[in-house]
VEXTORTI-799049 format. One line per field, with one value per atom (N, C-alpha, C): residue number from 1; residue in one letter; atom name; x, y negated, z negated. Coordinates in steps of 0.001 Angstrom, whole numbers, m for minus. Each point is the difference from the previous one (the first is absolute). Layout:
BEGIN
k NUM,...
r A,...
a CA,...
u X,...
v Y,...
w Z,...
This chain:
BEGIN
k 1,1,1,2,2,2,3,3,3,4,4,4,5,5,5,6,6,6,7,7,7,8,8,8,9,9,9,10,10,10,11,11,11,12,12,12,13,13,13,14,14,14,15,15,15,16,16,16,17,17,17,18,18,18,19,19,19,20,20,20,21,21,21,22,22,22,23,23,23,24,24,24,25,25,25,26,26,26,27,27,27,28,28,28,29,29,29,30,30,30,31,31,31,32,32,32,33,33,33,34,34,34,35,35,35,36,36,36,37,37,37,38,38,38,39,39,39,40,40,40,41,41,41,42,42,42,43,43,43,44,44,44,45,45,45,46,46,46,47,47,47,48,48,48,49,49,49,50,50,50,51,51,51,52,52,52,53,53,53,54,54,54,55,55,55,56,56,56,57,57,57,58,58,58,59,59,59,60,60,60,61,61,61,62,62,62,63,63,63,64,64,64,65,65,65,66,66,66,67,67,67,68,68,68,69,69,69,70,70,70,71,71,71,72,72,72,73,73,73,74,74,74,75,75,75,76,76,76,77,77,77,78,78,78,79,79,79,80,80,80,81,81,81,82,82,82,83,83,83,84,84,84,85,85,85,86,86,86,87,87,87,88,88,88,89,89,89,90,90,90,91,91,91,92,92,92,93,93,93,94,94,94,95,95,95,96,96,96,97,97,97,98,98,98,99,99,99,100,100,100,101,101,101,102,102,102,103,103,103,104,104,104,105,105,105,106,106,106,107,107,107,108,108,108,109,109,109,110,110,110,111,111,111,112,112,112,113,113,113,114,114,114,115,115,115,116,116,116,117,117,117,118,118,118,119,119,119,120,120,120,121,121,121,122,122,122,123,123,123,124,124,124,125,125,125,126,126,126,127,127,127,128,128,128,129,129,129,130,130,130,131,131,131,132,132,132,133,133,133,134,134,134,135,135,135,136,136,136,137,137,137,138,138,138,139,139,139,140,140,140,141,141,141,142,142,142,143,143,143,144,144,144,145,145,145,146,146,146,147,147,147,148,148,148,149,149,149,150,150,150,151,151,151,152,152,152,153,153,153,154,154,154,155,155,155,156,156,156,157,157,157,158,158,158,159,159,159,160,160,160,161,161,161,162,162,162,163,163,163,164,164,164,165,165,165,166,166,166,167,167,167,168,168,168,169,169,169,170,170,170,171,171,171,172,172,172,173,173,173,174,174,174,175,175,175,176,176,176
r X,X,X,X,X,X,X,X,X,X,X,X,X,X,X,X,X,X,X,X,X,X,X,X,X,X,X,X,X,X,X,X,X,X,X,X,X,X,X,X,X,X,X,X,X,X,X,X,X,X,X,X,X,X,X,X,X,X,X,X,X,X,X,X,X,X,X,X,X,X,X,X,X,X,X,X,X,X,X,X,X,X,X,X,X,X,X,X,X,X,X,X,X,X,X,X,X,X,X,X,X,X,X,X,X,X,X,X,X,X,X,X,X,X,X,X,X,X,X,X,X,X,X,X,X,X,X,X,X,X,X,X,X,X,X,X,X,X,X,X,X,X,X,X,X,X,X,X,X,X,X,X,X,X,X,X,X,X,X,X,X,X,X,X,X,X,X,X,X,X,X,X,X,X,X,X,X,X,X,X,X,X,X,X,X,X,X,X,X,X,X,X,X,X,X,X,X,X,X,X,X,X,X,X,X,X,X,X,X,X,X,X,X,X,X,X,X,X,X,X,X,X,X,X,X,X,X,X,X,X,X,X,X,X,X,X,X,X,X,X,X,X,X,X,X,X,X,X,X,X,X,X,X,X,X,X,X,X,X,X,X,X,X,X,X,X,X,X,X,X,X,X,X,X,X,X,X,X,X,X,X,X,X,X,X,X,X,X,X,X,X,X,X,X,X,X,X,X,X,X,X,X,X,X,X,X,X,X,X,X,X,X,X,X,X,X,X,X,X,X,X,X,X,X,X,X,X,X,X,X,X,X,X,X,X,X,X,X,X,X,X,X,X,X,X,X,X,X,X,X,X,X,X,X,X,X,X,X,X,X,X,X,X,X,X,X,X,X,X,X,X,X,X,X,X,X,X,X,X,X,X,X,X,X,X,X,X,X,X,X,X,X,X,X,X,X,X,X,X,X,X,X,X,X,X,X,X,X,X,X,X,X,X,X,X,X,X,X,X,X,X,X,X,X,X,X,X,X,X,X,X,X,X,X,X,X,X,X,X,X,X,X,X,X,X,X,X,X,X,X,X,X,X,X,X,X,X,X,X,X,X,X,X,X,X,X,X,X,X,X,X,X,X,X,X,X,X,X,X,X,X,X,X,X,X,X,X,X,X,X,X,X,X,X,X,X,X,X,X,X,X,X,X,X,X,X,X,X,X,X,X,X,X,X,X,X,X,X,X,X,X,X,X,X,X,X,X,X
a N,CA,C,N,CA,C,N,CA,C,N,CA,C,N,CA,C,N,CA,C,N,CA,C,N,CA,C,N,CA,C,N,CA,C,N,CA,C,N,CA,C,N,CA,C,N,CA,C,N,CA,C,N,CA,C,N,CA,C,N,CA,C,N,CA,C,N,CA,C,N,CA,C,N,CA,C,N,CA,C,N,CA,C,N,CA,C,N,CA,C,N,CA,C,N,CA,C,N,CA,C,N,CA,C,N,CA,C,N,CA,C,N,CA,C,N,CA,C,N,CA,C,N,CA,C,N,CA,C,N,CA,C,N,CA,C,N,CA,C,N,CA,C,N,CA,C,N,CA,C,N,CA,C,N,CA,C,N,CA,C,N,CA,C,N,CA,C,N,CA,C,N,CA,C,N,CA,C,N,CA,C,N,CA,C,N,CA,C,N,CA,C,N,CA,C,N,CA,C,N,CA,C,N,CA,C,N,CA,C,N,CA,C,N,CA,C,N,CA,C,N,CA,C,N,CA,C,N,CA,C,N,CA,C,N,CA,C,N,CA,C,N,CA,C,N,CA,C,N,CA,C,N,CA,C,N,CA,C,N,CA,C,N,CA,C,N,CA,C,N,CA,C,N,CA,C,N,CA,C,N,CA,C,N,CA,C,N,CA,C,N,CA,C,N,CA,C,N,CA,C,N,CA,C,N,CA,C,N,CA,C,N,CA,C,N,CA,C,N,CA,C,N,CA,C,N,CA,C,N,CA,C,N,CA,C,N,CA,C,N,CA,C,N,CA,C,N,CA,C,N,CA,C,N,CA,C,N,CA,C,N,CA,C,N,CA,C,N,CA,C,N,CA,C,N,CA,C,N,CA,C,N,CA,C,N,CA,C,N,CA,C,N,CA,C,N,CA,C,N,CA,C,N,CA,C,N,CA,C,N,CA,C,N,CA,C,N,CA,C,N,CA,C,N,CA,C,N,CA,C,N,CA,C,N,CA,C,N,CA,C,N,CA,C,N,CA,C,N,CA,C,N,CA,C,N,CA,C,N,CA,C,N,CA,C,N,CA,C,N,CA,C,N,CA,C,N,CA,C,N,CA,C,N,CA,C,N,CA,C,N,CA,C,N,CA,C,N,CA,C,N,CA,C,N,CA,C,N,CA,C,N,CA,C,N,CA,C,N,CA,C,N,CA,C,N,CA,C,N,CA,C,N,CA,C,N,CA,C,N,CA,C,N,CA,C,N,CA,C,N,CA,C,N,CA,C,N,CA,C,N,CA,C,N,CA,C,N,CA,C,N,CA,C,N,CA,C,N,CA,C,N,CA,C,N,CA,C,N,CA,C,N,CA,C,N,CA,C,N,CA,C,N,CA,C,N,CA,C,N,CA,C,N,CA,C
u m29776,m1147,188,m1071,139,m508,m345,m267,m1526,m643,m803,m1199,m1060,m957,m826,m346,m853,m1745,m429,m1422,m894,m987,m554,m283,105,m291,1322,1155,1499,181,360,492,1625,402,1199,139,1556,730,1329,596,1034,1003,1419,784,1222,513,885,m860,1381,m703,20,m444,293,423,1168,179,570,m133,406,1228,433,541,m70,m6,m248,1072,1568,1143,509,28,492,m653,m1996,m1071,m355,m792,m135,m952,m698,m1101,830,1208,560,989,464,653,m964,m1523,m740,55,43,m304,941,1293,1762,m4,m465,856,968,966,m26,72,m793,m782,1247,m540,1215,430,m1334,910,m418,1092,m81,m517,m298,m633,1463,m659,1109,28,1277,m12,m384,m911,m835,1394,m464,1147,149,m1172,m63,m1614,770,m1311,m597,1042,m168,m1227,224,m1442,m1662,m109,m658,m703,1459,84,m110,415,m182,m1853,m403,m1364,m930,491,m415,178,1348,137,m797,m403,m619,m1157,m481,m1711,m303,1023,326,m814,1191,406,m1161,m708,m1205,m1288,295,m978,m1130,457,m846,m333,1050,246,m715,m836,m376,997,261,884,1282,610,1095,662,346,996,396,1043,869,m95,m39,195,804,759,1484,m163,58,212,m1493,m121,m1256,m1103,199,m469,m1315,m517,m1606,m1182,m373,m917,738,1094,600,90,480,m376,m1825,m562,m1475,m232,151,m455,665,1082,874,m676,m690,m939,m1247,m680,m1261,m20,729,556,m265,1488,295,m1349,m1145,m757,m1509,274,m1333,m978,470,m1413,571,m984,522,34,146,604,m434,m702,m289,1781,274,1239,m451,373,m458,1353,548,1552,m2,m1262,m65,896,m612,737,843,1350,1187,920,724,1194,882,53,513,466,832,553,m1518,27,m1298,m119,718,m547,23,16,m35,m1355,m322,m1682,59,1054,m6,m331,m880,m254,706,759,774,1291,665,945,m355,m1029,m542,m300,m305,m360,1428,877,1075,1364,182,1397,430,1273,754,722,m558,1007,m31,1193,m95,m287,m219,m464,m1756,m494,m1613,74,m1169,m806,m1552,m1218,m816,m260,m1188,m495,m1124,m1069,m850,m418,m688,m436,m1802,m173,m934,m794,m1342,m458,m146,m457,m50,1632,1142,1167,780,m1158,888,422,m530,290,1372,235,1172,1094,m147,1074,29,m429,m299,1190,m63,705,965,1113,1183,595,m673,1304,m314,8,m475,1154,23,1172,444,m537,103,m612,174,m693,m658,m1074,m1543,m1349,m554,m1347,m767,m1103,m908,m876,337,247,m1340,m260,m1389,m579,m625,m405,148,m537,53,m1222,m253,m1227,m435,m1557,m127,40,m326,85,1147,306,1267,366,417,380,1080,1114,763,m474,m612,m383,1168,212,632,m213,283,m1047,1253,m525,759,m72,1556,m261,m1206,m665,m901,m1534,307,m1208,m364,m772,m397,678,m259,666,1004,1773,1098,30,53,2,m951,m604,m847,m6,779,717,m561,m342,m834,1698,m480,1221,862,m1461,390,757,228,466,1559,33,1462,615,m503,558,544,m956,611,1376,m351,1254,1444,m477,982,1054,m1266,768,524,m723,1128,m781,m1327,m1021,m605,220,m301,m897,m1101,m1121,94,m603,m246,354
v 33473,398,1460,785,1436,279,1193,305,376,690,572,m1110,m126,m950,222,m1596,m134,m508,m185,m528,176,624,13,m1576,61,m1606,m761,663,m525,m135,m901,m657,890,376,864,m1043,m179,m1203,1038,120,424,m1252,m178,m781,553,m334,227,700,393,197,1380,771,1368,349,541,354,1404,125,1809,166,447,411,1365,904,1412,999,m642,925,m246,1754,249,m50,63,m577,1639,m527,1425,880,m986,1041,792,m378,852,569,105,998,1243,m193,1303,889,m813,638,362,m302,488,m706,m1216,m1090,m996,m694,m1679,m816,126,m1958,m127,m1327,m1078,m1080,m963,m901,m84,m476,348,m1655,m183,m1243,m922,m1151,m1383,m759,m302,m940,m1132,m1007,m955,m1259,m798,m1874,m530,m317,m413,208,1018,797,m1017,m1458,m255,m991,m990,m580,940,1332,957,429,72,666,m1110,m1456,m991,m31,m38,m499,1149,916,1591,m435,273,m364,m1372,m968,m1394,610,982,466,1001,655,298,m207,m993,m875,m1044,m479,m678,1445,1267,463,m83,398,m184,1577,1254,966,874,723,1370,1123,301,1127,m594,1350,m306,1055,502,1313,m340,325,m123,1177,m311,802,777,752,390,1272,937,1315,765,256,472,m1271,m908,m1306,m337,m504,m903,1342,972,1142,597,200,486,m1041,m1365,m1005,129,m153,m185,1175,1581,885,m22,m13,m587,m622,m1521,m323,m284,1287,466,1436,505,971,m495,m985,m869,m701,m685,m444,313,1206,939,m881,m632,m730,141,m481,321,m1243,m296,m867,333,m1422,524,m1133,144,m753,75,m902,m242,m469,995,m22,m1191,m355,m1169,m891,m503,m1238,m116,1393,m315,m944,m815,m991,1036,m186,1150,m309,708,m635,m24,m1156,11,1394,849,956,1231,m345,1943,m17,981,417,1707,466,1816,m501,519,796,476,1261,759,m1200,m355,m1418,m1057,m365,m815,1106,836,574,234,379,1120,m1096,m971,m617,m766,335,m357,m1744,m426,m1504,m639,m516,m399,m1080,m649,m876,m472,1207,m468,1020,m1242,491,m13,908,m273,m363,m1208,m387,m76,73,m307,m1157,m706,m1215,m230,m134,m636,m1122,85,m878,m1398,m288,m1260,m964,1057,m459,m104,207,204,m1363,m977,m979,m788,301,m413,970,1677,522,m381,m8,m263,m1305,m1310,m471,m41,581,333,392,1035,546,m250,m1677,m1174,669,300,277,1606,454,1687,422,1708,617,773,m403,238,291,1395,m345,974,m352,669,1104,1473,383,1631,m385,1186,m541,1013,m414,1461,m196,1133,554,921,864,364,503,1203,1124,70,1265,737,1495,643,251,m774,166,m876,341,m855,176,m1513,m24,m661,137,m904,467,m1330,m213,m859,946,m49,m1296,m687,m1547,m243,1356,m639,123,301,514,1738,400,954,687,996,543,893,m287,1050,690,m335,926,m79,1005,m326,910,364,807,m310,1525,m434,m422,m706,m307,1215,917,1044,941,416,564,m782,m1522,m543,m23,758,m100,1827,637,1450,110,m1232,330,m419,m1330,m49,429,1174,531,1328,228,766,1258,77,750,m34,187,m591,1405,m19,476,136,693,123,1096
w 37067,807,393,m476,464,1510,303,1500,144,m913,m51,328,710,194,m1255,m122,m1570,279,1075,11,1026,m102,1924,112,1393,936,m330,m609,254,1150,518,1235,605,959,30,1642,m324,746,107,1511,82,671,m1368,160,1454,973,650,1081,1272,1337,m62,1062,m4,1732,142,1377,m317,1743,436,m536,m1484,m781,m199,339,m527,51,492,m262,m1175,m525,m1278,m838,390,m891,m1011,m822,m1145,1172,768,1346,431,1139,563,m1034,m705,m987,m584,361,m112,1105,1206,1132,184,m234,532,937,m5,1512,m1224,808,m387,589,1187,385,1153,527,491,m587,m655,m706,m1805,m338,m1472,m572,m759,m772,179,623,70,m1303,m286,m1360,m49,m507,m85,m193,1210,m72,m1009,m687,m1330,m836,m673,m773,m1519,m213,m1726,484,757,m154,m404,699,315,m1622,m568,m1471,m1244,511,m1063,m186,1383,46,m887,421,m1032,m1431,m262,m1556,m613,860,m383,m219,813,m55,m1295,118,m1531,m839,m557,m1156,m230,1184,m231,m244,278,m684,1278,1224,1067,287,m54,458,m1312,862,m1201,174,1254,495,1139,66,999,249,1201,289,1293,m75,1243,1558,940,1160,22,m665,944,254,m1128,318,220,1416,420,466,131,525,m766,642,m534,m492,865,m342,m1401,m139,m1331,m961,m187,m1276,m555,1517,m181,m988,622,m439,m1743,132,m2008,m606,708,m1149,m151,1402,m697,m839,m279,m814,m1440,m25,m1243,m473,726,m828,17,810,70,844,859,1346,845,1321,991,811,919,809,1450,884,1212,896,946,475,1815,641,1186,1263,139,366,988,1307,377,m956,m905,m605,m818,437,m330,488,m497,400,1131,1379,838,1015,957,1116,1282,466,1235,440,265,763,m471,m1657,m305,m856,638,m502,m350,m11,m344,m891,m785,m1558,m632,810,m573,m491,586,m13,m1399,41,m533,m1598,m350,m1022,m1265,1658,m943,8,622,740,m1268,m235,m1271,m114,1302,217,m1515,m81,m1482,m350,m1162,m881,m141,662,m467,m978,m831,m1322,231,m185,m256,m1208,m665,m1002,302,m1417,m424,m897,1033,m594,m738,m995,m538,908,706,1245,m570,m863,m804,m375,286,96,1389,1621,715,882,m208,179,m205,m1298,m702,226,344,53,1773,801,1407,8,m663,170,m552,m646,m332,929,1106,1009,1380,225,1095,738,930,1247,m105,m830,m224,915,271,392,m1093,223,m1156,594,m411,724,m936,m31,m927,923,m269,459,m735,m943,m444,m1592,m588,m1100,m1050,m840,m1066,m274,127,m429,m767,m622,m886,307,1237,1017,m304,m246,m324,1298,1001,1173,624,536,1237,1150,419,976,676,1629,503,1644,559,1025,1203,1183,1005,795,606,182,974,474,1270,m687,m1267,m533,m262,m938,m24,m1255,m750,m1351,970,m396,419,m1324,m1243,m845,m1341,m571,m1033,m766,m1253,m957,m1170,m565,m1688,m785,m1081,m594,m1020,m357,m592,1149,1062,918,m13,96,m418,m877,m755,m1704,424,458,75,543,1153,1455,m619,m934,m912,m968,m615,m639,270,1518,758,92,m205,647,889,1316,974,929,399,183,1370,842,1350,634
C-alpha cells in the first residue's frame, strides 16, 4: 500500500491517539525549541498493526502513511502531493486526550504509532470492524479540490493550503 491518496470521496480514518507530544518534534526543530515531552512508546502497538496488516491483505486500504516525522498536517500534506487531491480533515475527530483541542498540538504532535488511511466508503464497514477496541475514527475525506483543508476542533478552517504550494514547500521552495 502506497501513501499517496487514490480517489475523491476516500474515506480518511486516523489509526492511534494523538497527545501533547511535541518534544523533539520536526515543528520545533524549525523554530530552534525542543518541547517538554517527547513521544511515549506505545504498551502494546501489535494488535494495532495485526488489524492494519489484516485490512491490508483483505484489500480494504487504498492508502496509508504514518504520523511520525512532522505529525498528521505533514503525512496529510505527503499524500495529497503523492496523489494529486486534496483532502478536507476535521481535527475535532481525532482519537485524543479529553482535553487537548490546540490545533497547533493536534496538527504537528509526533506521538507514535498512528497511521492515517484511506478507505474506499463502500468498504468502510468492513475495515471499521477489524480494529474493534482500537483507537479509530474517521476523521475527513478526499477531494477533487487541490486543497488541504483542515479544520479546527471547535470548528472553522485552521488551515487551507493549495496542494501545489505543498509540493513547492516540499521541495523546499518555500514562499512568503
Amino acid at each position: 500500500v502506497s501513501m499517496d491518496l487514490k480517489a475523491p470521496g476516500g474515506l480518511l480514518y486516523l489509526l492511534g491517539s494523538t497527545r501533547a507530544e511535541l518534544g523533539g518534534s520536526a515543528l520545533y526543530a524549525q523554530i530552534g525549541a525542543l518541547g517538554e515531552t517527547a513521544p511515549a512508546p506505545l504498551t502494546d502497538p501489535m494488535p494495532r498493526y495485526r488489524a492494519l496488516h489484516q485490512a491490508i491483505r483483505a484489500g480494504l486500504v487504498r492508502s496509508a502513511h504514518d504520523c511520525a516525522e512532522g505529525g498528521l498536517a505533514v503525512a496529510l500534506a505527503e499524500m495529497c502531493i503523492g496523489g494529486r487531491l486534496g483532502a478536507a480533515v476535521t481535527l475535532g475527530a481525532l482519537p485524543r486526550g479529553h482535553h487537548l483541542n490546540d490545533t497547533l498540538t493536534l496538527c504537528f504532535s509526533e506521538s507514535l504509532g498512528r497511521v492515517i488511511i484511506e478507505v474506499d466508503p463502500a468498504q468502510a464497514e468492513a475495515f471499521e470492524a477489524l480494529f474493534e477496541g482500537q483507537r479509530l475514527a474517521r476523521v475527513g475525506v478526499v477531494t477533487t479540490a487541490q486543497n488541504l483543508v483542515i479544520t479546527h476542533p471547535q470548528g472553522g478552517a485552521a488551515l487551507t493550503v493549495p496542494v501545489s504550494a505543498l509540493e513547492r514547500a516540499f521541495r523546499g521552495h518555500v514562499e512568503g
